[in-house]
N, C-alpha and C positions, 0 to 999 in steps of 0.2 A: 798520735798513734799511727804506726804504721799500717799500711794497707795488708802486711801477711798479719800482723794482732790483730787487726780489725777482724779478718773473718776469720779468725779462732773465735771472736766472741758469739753465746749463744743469741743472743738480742740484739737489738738495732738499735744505736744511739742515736738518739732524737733530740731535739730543743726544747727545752724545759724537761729533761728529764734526770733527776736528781743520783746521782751515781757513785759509788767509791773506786777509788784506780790506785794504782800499784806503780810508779813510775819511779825515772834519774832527771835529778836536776841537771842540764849541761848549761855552756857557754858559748855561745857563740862568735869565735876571738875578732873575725874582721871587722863587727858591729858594735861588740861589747854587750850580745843581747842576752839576756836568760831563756832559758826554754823548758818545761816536763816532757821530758817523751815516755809516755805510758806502755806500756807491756800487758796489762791486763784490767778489767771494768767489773764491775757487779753492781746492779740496781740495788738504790737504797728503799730497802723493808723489802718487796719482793724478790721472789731469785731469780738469774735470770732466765732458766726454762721457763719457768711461770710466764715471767717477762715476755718471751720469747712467744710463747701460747697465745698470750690475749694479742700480742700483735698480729699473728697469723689470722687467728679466729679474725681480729675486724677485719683484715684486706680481705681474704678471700668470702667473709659476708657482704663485703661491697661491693663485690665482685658476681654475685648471687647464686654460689657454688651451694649455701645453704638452702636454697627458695625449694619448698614443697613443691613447685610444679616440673620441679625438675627431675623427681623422684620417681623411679620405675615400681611397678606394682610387681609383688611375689605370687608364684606360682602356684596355684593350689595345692598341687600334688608335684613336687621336680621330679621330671625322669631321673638328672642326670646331676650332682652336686658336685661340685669344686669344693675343697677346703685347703685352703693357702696356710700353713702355722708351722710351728717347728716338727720337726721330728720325733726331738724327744718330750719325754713331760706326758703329761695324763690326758693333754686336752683331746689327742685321737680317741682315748681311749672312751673318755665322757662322751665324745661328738657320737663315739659307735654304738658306746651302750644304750644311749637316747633313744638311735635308731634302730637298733634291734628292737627297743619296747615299742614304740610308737609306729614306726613305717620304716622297714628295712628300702633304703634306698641305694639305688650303684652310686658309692663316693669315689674321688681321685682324691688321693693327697697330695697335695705339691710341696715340698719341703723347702723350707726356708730360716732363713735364721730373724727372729723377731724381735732382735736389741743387737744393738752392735752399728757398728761404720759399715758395713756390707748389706746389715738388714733391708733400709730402705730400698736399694737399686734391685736384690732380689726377689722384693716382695713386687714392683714394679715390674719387674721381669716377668714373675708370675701370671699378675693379672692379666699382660700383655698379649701371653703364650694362648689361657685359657679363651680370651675373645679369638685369636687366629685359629684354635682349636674349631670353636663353635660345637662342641660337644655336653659342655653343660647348659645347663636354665637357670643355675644361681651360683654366687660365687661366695663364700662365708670365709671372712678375716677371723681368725682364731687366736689367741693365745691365753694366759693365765694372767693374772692381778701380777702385780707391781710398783714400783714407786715410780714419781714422776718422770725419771731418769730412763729408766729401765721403758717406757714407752713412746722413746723419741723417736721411735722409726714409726708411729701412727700420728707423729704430731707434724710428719716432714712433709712442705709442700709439695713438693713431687709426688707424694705418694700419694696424696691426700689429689691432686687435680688427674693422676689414674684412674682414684676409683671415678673421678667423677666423670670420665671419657667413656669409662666401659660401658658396652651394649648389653653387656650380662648384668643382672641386676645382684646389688653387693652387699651383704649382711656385713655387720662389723660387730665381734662376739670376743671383743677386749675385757677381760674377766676385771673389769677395776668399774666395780658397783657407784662407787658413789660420784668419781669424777668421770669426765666426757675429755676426747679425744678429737682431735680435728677428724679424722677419719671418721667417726662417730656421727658429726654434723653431718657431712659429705656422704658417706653410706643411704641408700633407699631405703635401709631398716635398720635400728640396732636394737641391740641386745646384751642385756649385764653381762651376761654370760656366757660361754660357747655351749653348757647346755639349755641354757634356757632359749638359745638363739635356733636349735633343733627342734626345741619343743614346741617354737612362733611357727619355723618355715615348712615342718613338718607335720600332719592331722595325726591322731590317733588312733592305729588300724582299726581296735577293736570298738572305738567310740563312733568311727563310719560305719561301723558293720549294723552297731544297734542303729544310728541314724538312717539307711537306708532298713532296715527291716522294720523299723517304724512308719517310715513313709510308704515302704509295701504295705505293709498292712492300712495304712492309711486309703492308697490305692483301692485295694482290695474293697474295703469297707465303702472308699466312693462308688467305686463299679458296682457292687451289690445292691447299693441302695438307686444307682440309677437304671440299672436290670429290677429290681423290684419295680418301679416307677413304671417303667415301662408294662413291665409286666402289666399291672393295676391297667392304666391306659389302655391296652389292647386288649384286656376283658371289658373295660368300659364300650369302647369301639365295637367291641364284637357284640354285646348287647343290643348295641344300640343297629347294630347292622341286619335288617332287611333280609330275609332269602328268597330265593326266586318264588318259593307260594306266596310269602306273605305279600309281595310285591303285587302278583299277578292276583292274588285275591284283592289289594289295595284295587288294581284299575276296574276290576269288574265291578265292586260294590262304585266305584266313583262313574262307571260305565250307565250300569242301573242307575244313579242320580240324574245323571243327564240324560239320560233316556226318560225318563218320569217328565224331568222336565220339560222335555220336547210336547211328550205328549198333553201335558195340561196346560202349556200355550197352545199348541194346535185346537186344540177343545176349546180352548177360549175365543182364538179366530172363527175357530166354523160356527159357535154359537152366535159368536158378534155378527158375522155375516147371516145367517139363519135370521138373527133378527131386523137386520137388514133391510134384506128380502121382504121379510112378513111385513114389514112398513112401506116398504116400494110398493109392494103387491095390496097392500089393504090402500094407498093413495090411489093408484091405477085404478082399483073396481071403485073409492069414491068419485076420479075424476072420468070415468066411462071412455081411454082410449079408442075404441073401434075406428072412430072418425080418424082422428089422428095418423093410427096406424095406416090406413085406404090412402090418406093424403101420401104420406111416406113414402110408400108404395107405388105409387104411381108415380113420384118423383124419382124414388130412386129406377124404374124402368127407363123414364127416358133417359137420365142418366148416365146406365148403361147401354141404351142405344147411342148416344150422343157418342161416348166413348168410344163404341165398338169402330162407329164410322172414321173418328177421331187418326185411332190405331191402324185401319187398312189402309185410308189414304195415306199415312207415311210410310208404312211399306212398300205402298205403291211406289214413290217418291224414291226411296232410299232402293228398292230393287233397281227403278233404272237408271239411277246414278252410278249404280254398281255395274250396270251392263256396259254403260258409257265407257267406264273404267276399264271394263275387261277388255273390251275392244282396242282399248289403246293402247293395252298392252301387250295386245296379240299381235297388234302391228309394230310396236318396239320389238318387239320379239325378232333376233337374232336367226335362230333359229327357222324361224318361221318365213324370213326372206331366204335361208336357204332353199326353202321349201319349191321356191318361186323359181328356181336354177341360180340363182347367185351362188357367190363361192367367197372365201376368204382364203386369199394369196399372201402366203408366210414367207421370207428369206431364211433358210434352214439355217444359217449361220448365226443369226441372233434372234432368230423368230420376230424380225419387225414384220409388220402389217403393210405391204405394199399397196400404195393406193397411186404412185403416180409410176410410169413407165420408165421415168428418166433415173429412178431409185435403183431400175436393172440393167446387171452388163451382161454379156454372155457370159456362158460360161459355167454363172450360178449357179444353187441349188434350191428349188423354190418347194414350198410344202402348199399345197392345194385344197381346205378343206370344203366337203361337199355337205349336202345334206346325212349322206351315210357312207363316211370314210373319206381316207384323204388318197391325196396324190401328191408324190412326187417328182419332180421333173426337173431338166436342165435347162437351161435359157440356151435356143441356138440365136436369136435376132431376135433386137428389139426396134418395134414402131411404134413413130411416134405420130402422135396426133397432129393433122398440116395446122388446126385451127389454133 
């Protein structure tokens, strides 16, 4: 078979697969050899779309076009829906009536032809436009039922590795209930129908309306019951809550307890000492101190003579330590040599303490402190000591 018959044919001729063909006996004169060259194939028992199907199906299931994890999740609510389908025919008209009952949503149509040698590449074109668009949220493959023939553009690999590229997530709503479509696997969602495919991607206005006034009311009835709660709770609290009398009555009766108490210890001390006493005092007149006491007495006298003498002689003591002291310090006293005509001679320039003659040139400026006040002066000559 030649290579232009070969891709006429709808299936792939494989090894061991049992076929019927349509061919010319030739001859080949340089060798003498026989030859069939075939012109056309058809699988024996299945046909070969069929044929053609299940081979697709297994590559690109090997391939993992089919795997669940690869599948985009639908939008709860789409802003914005694509539907890719023909033009003509009813299925706009079902996709719209759906969505008028249900959730009127902004559709685009994209027209396309959905059987035919052109279908495929348009249908590809389309989905291509609506991801560079980036205007929709969901993209819905649409057409009606038909025979196996009539849905070779959802069976086509190219079409079929589109949807699987797109970023938009792709319902597939090929109205042929009972069999499945390559596209079909491929698709994030399908659906028998193109309207039952509206009725998955789309909620029911009027069935959220009740589900949200139900859960208001649900609300409601929680918030009430925990506004009662509360409630309850802050009359408990407020019962239980103290005001400034009963408070101020609490500390004063608690006041008077401790007060009571103070007193019937004290009472208890001064009798235990009352009694004491009376025992000290009934031992005393048994054992007849007088004596005792006179002894005492005369002890503690000298005593305090002892003492008395004790304390003036270190007065003594410590005053002329202290005059010693004064005296010495009368004579460190600074001052006190001034007193004597000394002086303390300053060089005005950095106020050193001149103490030798050779520290001055003429010239200087000397500062002279006396006993009361200073002097300033200029050095005209200085002498020096011959020794």
């Amino acid at each position: 078979m030649f290579r232009l018959q070969n891709q006429q044919l709808k299936f792939k001729i494989e090894n061991g697969l049992q076929i019927n063909v349509l061919g010319r006996l030739t001859v080949y004169a340089p060798y003498g050899n026989y030859q069939i060259v075939l012109e056309h194939a058809e699988p024996e028992g299945l046909g070969a779309l069929q044929l053609a199907f299940e081979q697709l199906k297994k590559r690109l299931a090997a391939e993992g076009l089919f795997d669940q994890k690869y599948k985009q999740s639908l939008p709860f609510i789409p802003e914005h829906i694509s539907v890719v389908t023909s033009p003509q025919g009813a299925v706009i008209h079902d996709i719209m009536n759906v969505l008028t009952q249900r959730f009127l949503r902004p559709v685009q149509i994209v027209p396309v032809n959905v059987q035919g040698q052109r279908a495929p590449s348009e249908i590809i074109a389309a989905i291509q436009m609506i991801n560079e668009q980036q205007r929709s949220d969901l993209i819905v493959l649409a057409r009606g039922g038909g025979s196996l023939e009539d849905l070779q553009a959802f069976n086509n690999e190219h079409v079929a590795r589109a949807v699987f590229k797109s970023q938009i997530p792709v319902v597939s709503a090929i109205g042929h209930e009972t069999d499945y479509t390559i596209v079909d696997f491929v698709a994030d969602f399908r659906a028998p129908t193109p309207s039952a495919a509206v009725s998955q991607i789309v909620p029911e206005r009027r069935e959220l309306l009740n589900q949200l006034n139900a859960s208001r009311n649900k609300l409601v009835q929680i918030f009430s019951g925990i506004i009662q709660y509360r409630r309850l709770m802050l009359k408990n609290l407020t019962e239980h809550l103290k005001t400034p009398e009963k408070l101020l009555e609490e500390v004063r009766s608690n006041l008077d307890q401790q007060t009571q108490k103070l007193f019937n210890h004290m009472n208890r001390q001064l009798s235990d000492a009352h009694n004491h006493l009376n025992h000290l005092k009934n031992r005393m007149i048994i054992a007849c101190p007088q004596k005792q006491i006179q002894t005492t007495k005369n002890e503690l006298q000298w005593q305090t003579r002892t003492l008395i003498s004790i304390i003036q002689k270190n007065i003594e003591t410590k005053r002329s330590k202290l005059e010693k002291l004064q005296g010495r310090l009368t004579a460190l006293d600074p001052y006190a040599i001034l007193k004597r005509g000394y002086s303390v001679t300053r060089r005005l320039q950095d106020h050193t303490i001149i103490t030798n003659a050779e520290h001055v040139k003429p010239g200087q400026q000397l500062n002279i402190m006396l006993e009361t006040g200073h002097i300033q002066v200029i050095v005209e000559k200085v002498f020096y000591d011959s020794t």
